[in-house]
C-alpha positions as CSV (number, residue, x, y, z in Angstrom):
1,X,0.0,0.0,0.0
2,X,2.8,2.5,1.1
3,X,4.3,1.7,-2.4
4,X,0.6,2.8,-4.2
5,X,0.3,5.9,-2.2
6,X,4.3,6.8,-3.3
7,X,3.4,6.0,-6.7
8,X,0.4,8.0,-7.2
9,X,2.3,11.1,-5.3
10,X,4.9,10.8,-7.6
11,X,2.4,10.7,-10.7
12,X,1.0,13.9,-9.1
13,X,3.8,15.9,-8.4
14,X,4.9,14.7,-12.8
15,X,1.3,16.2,-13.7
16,X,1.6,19.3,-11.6
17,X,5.3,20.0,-12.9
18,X,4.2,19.3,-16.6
19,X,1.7,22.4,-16.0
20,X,4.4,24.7,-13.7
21,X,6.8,23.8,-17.1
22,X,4.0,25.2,-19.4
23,X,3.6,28.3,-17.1
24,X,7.6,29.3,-17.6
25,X,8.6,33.0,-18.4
26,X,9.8,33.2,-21.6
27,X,10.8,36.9,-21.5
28,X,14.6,38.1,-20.1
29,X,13.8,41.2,-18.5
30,X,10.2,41.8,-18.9
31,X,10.7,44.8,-16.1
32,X,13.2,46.1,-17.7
33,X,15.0,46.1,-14.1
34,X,18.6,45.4,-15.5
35,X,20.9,47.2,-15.9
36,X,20.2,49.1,-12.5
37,X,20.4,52.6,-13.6
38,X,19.0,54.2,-10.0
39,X,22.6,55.6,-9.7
40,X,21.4,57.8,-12.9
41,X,19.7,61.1,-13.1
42,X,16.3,59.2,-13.5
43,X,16.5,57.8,-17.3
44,X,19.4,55.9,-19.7
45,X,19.0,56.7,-23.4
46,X,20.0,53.0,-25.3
47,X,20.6,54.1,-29.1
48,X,20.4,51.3,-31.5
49,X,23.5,52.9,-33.3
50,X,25.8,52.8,-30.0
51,X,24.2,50.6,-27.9
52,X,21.2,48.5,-29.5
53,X,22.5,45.8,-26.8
54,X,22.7,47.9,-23.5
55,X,19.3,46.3,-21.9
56,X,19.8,43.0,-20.6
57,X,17.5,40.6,-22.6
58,X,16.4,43.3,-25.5
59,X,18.1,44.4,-29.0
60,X,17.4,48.5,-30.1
61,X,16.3,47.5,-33.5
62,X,16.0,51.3,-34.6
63,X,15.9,54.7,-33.0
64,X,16.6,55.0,-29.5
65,X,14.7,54.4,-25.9
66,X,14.9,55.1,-22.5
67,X,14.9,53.1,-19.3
68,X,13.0,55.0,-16.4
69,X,13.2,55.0,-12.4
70,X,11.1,57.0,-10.4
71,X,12.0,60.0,-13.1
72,X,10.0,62.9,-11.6
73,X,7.1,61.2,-10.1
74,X,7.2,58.2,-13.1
75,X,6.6,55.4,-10.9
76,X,6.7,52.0,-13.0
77,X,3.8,49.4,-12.9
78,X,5.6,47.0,-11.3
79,X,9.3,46.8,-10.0
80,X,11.3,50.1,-9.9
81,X,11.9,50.8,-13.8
82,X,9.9,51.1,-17.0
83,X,10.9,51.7,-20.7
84,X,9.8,54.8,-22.8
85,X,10.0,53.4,-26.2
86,X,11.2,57.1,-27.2
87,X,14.6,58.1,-26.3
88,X,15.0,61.6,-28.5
89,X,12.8,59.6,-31.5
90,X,10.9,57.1,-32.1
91,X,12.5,53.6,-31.2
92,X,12.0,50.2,-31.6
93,X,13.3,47.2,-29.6
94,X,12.8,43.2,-29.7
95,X,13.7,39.7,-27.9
96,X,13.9,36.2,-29.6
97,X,12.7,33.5,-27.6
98,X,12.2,29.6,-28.1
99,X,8.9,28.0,-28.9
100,X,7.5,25.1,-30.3
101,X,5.4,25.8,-34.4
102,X,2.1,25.5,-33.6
103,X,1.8,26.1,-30.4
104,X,-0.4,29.0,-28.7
105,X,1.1,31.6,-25.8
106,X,0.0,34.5,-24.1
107,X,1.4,37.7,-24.3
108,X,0.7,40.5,-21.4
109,X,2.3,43.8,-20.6
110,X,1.5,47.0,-19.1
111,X,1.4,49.9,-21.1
112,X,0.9,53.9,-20.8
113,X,2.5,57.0,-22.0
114,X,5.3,59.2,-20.9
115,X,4.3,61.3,-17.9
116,X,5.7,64.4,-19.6
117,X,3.2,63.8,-22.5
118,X,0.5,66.4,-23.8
119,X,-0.4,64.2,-26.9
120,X,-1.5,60.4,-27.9
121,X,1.5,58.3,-28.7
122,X,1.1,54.7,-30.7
123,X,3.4,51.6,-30.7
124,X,2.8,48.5,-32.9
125,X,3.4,45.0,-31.4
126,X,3.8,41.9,-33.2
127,X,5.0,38.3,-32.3
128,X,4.5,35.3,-34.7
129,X,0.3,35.4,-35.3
130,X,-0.1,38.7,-33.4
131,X,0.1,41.8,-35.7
132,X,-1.6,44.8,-33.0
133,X,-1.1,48.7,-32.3
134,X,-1.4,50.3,-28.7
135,X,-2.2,53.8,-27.9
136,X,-2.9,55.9,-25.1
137,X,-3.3,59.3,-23.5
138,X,-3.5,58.7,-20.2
139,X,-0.2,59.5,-19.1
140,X,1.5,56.9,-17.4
141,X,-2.1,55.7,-16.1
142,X,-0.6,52.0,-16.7
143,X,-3.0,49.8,-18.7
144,X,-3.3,45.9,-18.9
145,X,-2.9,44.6,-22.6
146,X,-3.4,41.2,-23.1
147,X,-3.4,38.6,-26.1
148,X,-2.7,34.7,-27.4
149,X,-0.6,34.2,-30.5
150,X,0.4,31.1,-32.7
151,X,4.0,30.4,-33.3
152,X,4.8,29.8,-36.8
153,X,8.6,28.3,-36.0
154,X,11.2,27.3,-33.4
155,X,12.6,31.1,-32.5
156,X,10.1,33.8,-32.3
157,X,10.8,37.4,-31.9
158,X,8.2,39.9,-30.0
159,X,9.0,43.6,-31.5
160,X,7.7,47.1,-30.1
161,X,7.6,49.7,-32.1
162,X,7.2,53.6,-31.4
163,X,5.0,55.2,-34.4
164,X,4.0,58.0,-32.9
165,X,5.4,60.2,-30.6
166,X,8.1,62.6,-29.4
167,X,10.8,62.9,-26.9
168,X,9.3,62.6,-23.5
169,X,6.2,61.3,-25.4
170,X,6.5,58.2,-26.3
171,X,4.4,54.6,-25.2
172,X,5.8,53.6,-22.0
173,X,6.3,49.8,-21.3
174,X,6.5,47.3,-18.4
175,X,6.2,43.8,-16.9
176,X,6.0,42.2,-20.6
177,X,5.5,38.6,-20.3
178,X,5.1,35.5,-22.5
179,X,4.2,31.8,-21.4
180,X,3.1,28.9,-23.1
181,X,-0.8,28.2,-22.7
182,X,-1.1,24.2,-22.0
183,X,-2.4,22.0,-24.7
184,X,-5.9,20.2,-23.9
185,X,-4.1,16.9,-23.2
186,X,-1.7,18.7,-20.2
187,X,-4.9,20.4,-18.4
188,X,-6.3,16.9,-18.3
189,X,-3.0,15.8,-16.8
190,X,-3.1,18.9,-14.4
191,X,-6.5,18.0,-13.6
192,X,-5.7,13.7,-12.6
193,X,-2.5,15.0,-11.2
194,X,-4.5,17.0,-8.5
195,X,-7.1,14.3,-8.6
196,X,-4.5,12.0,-7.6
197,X,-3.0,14.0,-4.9
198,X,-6.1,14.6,-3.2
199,X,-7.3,10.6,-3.3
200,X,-3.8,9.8,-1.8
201,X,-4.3,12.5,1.1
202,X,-7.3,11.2,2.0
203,X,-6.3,7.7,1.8
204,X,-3.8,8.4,4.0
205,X,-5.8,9.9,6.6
206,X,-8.0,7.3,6.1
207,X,-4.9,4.8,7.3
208,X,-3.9,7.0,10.1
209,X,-7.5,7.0,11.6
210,X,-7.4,3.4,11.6
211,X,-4.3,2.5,13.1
């Protein structure tokens, strides 16, 4: 019996990992938190000319950006920095991460505009299915964007794009995250997996009453 009980614990703890394996950040850097720049007079311009590689995780495909902390009352939507996708112009930035053709994910950020801003400012976003535009005039009023996309091969690449904007108005970014969502099959093995480890729990108390 002890063996059964080990058996169907171990069976649970392989479902609930498959899931927690599914659930895996696939974005370096989502918070743009590295490199620290709170030693800085409140923003770091990274030009994709001189230093497209300066934030850890992301490539400056055009243009330039800045990375944020606490600049004048800019608070970020989670952690202590934020991204303004325009340094002096408009700027663009990207990240390559693995995935498996076919599959679905979720990608989620928050999203706003430069603090200093008087007018809208506009991004487009697009990672393998997902072709989208952001836009906002609420200052940096953080908003929660959320969407599913299809990858179409083994690497995909999410890109941000500043279209319009100025200096100290461009879309501001944060906490951008990507994870896999499971296939049909792995909820089912979620769902036995915490089947499993619920039977064996009571089972087990079951014993103990018993003895």
């Amino acid at each position: 019996m002890r063996a059964f009980v080990k058996f169907t614990a171990t069976a649970a703890a392989f479902a609930l990992s498959a899931g927690a394996a599914n659930a895996a950040e696939l974005i370096v850097n989502g918070g743009f938190e590295m490199p620290d720049i709170s030693t800085n007079p409140g923003y770091v311009t990274f030009d994709a000319a001189g230093n497209p590689n300066g934030i850890d995780g992301w490539t400056v495909t055009s243009g330039n950006v800045d990375v944020v902390d606490h600049f004048n009352g800019g608070n970020a939507g989670e952690g202590n920095q934020w991204l303004d996708l325009v340094g002096t112009v408009n700027g663009s930035l990207s990240q390559s991460f693995a995935t498996t053709s076919g599959a679905t994910y979720t990608l989620t950020f928050l999203y706003g505009n430069n603090p200093y801003s008087t007018s809208t400012a506009t991004a487009t976003l697009s990672a393998g299915s997902l072709n989208d535009a952001i836009t906002s005039t609420s200052g940096l009023n953080f908003n929660v964007y959320s969407a599913q996309f299809t990858a179409s091969s083994a690497l995909t690449t999410l890109t941000f794009a500043n279209t319009v904007g100025a200096n100290q108005g461009g879309i501001a970014l944060d906490a951008v995250s990507i994870t896999a969502v499971p296939e049909p099959g792995e909820w089912a093995l979620m769902i036995a997996g915490f089947g499993i480890a619920g039977w064996a729990l009571r089972r087990r108390r079951r014993v103990a009453a018993f003895a």
